[in-house]
N, C-alpha and C positions, 0 to 999 in steps of 0.2 A: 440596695442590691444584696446585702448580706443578706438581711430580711426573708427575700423571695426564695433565694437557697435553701435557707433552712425550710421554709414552708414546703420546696419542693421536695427536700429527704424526706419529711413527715409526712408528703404523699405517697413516695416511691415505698416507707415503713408498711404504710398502710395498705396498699396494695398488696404488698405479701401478704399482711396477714389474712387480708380478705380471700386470698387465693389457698390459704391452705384448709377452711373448711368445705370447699367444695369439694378437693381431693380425696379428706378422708372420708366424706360421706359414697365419694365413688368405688372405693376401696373396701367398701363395710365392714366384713368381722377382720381383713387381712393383715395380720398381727406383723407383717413384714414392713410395714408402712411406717414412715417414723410418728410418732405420736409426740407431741409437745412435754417436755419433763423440762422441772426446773435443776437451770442449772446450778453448776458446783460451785459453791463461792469458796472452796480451797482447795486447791493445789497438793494438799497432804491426803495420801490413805489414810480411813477413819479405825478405831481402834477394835473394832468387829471385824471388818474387813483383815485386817492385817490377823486376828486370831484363826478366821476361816483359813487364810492360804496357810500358817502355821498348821491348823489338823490336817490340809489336805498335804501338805508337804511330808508331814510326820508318818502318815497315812502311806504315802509313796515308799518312802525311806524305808519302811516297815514291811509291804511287800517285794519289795526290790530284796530285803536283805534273808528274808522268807520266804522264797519264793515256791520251794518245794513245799510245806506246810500250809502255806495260803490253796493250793494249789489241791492240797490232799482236804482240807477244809469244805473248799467251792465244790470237790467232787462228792464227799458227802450229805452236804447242802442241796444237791442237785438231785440225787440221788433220795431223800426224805420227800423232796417238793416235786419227783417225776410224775407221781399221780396225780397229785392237784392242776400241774400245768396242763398233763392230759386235758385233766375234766376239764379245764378251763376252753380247751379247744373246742372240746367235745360240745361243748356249752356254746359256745360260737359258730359251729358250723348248725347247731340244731338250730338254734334263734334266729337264722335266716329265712329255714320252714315255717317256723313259732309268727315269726313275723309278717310273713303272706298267711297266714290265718287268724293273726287278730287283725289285719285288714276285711277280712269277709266277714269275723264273729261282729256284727251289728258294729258297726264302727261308729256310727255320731251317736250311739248311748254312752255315758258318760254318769251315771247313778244304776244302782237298782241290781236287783239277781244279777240281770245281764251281764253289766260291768263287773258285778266282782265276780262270776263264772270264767269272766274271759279268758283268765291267763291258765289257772288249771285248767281248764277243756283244751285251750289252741296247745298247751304243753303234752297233754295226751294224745288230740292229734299230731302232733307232729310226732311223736314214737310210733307211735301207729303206722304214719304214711312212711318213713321210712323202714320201717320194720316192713310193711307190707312190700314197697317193692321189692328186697330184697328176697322175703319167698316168693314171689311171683318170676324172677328171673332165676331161682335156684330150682323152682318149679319146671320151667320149660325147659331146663337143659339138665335134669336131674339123673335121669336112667344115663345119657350121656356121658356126666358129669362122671359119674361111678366108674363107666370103662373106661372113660379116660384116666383116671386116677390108676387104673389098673395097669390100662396101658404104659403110665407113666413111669409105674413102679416092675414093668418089665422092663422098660427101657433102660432105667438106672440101671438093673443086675446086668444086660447086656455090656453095657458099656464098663461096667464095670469088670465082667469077666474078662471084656477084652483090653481092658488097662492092665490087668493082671498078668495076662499073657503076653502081652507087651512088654511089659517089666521083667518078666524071668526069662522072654527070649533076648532080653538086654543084656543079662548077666547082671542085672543090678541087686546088691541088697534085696534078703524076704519083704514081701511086701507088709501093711499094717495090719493089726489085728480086724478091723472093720473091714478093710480090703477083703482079708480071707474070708470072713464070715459072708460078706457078701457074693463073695466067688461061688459057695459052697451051697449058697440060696440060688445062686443064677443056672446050678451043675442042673441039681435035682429041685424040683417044687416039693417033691413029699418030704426031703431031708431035713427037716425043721428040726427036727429033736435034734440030730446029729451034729447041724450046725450051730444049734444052742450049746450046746454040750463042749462041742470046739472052741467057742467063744469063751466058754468058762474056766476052761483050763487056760488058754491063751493068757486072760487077763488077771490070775491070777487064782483063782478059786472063788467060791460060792462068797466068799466073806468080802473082796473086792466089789463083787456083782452085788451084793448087798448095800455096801457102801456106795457104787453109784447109781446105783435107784434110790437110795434115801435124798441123793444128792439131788436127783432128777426132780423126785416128789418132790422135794421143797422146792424147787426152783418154779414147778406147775403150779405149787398150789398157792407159792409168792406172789406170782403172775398173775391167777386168778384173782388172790385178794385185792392187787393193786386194782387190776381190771374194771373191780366190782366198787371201790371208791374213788375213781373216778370217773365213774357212770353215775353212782349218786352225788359226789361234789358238783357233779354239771348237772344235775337234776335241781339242787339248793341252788345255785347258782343261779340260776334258767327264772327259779321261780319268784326268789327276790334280788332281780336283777337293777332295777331302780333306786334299791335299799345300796347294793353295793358300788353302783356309778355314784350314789352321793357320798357313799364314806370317799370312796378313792377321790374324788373331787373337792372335799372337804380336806383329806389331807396335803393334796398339792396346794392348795388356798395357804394352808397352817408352815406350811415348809419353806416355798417357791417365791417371788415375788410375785408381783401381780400382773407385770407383766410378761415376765417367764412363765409362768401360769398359765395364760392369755396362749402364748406360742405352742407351751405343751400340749394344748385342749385342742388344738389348729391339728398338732401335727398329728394326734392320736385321732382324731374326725377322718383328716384325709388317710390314714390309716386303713382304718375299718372302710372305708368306700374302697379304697385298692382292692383289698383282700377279700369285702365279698365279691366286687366286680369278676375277680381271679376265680374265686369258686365256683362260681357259676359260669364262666367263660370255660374253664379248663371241665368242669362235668357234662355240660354239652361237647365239646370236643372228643371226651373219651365216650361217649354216646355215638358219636358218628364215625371217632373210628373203628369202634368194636365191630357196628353195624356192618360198617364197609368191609370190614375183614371176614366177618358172618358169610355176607353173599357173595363175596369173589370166592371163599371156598367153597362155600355149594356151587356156584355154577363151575369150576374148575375140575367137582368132584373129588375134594378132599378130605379125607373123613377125620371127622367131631368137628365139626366146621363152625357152631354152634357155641361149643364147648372156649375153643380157643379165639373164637371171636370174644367170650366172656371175659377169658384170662385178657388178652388184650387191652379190652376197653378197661379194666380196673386195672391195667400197668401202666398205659396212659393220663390214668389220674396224676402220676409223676411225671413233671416235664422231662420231654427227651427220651430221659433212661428208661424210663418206666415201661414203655412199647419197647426196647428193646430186650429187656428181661422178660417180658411175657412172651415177645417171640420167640426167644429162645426155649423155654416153657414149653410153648404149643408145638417149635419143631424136634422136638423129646418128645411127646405123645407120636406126632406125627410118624416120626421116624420108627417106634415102635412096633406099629402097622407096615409102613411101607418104606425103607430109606430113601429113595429114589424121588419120592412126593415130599420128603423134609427138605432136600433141595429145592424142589420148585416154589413150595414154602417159603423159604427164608426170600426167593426170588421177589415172588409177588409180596412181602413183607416190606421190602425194600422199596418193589415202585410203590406200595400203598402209600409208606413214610415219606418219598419226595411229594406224592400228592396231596398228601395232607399237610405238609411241613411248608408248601408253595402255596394250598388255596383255601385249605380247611384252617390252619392255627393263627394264619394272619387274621384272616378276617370274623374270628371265634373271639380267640383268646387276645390277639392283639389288640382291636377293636376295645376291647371289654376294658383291658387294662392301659393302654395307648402306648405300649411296648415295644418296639420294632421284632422283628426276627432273630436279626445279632447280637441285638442286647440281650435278648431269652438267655440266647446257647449261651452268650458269655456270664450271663449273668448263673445258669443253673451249674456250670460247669467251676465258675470258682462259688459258689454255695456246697458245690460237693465237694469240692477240695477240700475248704477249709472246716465244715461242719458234718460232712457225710450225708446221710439221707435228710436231716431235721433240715440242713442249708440247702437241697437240690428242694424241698415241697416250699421254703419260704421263700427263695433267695427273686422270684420273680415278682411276686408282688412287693419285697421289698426294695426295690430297683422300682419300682412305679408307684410308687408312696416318694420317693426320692425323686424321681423324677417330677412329679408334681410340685411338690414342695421349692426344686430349683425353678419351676418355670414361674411360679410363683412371685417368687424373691427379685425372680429377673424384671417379671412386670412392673414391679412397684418400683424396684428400682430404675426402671426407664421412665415412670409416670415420675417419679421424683424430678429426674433431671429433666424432664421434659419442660416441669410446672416450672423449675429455675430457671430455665432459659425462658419460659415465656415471660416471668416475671422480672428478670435482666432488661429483657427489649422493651417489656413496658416504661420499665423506671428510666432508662435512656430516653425513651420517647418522652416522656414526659419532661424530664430536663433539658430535653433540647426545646421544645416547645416552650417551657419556662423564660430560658435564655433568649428564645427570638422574640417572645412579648416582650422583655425585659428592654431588649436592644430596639422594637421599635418606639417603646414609651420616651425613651432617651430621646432617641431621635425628633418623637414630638416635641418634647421638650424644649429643644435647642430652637428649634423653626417658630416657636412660641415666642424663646425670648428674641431673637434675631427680630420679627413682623413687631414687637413692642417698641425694642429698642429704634426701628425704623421710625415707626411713627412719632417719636417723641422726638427725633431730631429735626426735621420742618417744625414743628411749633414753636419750638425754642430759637429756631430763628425769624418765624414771624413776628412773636413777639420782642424781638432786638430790630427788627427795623422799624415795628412800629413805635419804639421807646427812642429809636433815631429820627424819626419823623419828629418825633413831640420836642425834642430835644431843639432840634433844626429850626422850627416852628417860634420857640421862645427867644431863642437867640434872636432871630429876626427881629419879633417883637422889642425886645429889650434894646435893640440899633437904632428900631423908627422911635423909640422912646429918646434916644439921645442926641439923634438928629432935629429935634421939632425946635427946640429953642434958637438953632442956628439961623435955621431958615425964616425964623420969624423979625431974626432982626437983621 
């Protein structure tokens, strides 16, 4: 009986293990699945181990007690690495282009001119295509563009003149130097000289005014240079971009383990599928809503309709806010022209935003990213809290990179428990079935010896009566032998 036991554990062993190569093969690259590692034959952290948590601990201790200097550190760190990160973007958003064009540039050539043409040509297409749309919609709304810009800049000095007057019929405090200067632009269009000339005295004299235009020019022409490396960092980048997913790949290999490794290359994959999913869900959306804003102002009769349809759809590039900043935008042009029509502006701004916010962003941009509605606002709304604009343009696809990754984990881990329980009921089953052969082999057993011992009990006593007979038989004999002489005489 012991016997069959153990033979049954070594089944129900077996079973498991047979069961867990089918899983992982179901599972394929999903780094959330447990993989077979051998285990720890001790109980003690090893002496690496224990050095790592000592630097990260040291490491803590050190920022915690620095916190201000670490802090001034990261800011200028950040500040060095702002252009690269650009380009780095810049590099990313182009490669989505770059990459719908080496799909057409001859794609199963694989040797020859062809193939090494492909990436510089798809790389200048894709400056090209985007370059070109850009003049072509700066193109059609161009004469536009200018009065509206103009209009804009009327609008300001109004509004400004009348913040102004507001202020002194308050009684409050002169207003600021810019205030006045621009009151003084909004009084007279000729008084340029006049109101340069106020300005100069206001802030100090000619040497002040010197001082913040030096300040200004470098700030422009800071701006530009950063501009200009990282347009070419995402240019290098773009074009040996194979060269640099193998060093980055090679150094997690050299760092990471192998199987944190494994996780990281998972999570950074579903990543970049989020994030282009997002880029192109969220560019088509500002697409139809610029459009939609385009023709509800032409047919309403609004003017630059055109203009502030443009500003729109490129402020809807940013979730939420973004259409909200351009409408504001376009009802300052608007209101320039006519106050009365920036009212009805801001009106149909609003129904446009429910109807796209109800039928256009679900099924665009949700779709695209598998996002719900709630999670967006919630999601862009603390990305702006806590990061400002960098967290409101990331904060949605990185809620759907997380979101993936949790349903992910959840899967495996339900296919886990799922394969233990199947494999539980089997190993039961199998031991029960164990134990019921076991018990009916007993059973034969016993009815074996029972039918044996039956039959051996009549023989042994046939053979005693026949050994009584024989017995019986000689006795006899051995009487008539002692009777014969009697009778004889």
């Amino acid at each position: 009986m012991k016997d069959k036991v153990l033979r049954s554990a070594k089944k129900v062993q077996g079973v498991r293990l047979k069961r867990k190569e089918p899983a992982e093969r179901a599972h394929g690259d999903n780094p959330f699945v447990a993989r077979c590692r051998p285990e720890r034959t001790s109980h003690y952290p090893t002496t690496g181990l224990v050095a790592r948590w000592c630097v990260v601990a040291a490491i803590a201790l050190l920022v915690v007690i620095r916190f201000d200097s670490v802090l001034d550190a990261l800011g200028v760190i950040a500040e060095i690495l702002a252009p690269l990160l650009a380009g780095a973007a810049f590099a990313y958003v182009l490669n989505l282009v770059m990459e719908r064009w080496e799909s057409i540039w001859f794609p199963n050539v694989r040797r020859g001119p062809l193939a090494a043409l492909r990436r510089p040509v798809c790389l200048m297409l894709s400056v090209a295509s985007v370059a070109a749309v850009i003049a072509v919609v700066v193109m059609l709304v161009r004469e536009e563009l200018v009065d509206a810009i103009a209009a804009l800049w009327r609008g300001i000095l109004s509004a400004s003149e009348v913040a102004s007057e507001t202020v002194q019929a308050s009684g409050a405090p002169a207003d600021s130097t810019l205030l006045g200067s621009l009151r003084e632009l909004a009084r007279s269009s000729s008084s340029w000289q006049r109101a340069l000339e106020s300005y100069i005295e206001e802030s100090g004299g000619v040497g002040a005014l010197a001082t913040s235009l030096f300040g200004w020019g470098g700030k422009l022409v800071g701006g530009l240079v950063s501009f200009l490396i990282s347009v070419v960092f995402g240019l290098y980048l773009l074009a040996g971009k194979e060269a640099a997913q193998a060093g980055f790949d090679r150094a997690a290999r050299l760092v990471l383990p192998s199987h944190l490794c494994q996780i990281v290359s998972h999570v950074a994959s579903v990543a970049n599928e989020c994030f282009s999913r997002f880029i192109f869900g969220q560019c088509a959306e500002a697409c139809v809503l610029g459009s939609l804003c385009a023709i509800g102002m032409a047919i309403l009769g609004m003017p630059y309709a055109a203009t502030v349809g443009l500003v729109v759809g490129v402020g809807a590039l940013i979730p939420y806010v973004g259409a909200w900043m351009a409408g504001a935008i376009g009802a300052l042009i608007v209101f320039s022209v006519e106050p009365m029509q920036a009212v009805w502006f801001l009106v149909f701004l609003v129904a446009l935003q429910e109807v796209d916010g109800h039928f256009v962003y679900p099924n665009v941009v949700g779709v695209a990213t598998g996002v719900s509605s709630i999670w967006v606002l919630v999601a862009v709304f603390a990305g702006g809290s806590l990061f400002g604009l960098t967290g409101v343009l990331l904060s949605v696809p990185v809620v759907a990179t997380c979101q993936c990754l949790l349903g992910e984990w959840a899967d495996a881990r339900e296919a886990e428990l799922a394969e233990a329980d199947a494999a539980e009921s089997e190993a039961e089953a199998v031991v029960a079935g164990d134990g019921a052969q076991a018990g009916g082999s007993a059973e034969d057993g016993g009815s074996a010896q029972d039918a044996v011992a039956g039959d051996g009990g009549p023989t042994d006593g046939a053979s005693a009566d026949e050994r009584g007979a024989v017995s019986g038989v000689a006795a006899s004999d051995a009487a008539a032998d002692n009777a014969d002489p009697a009778t004889m005489s």
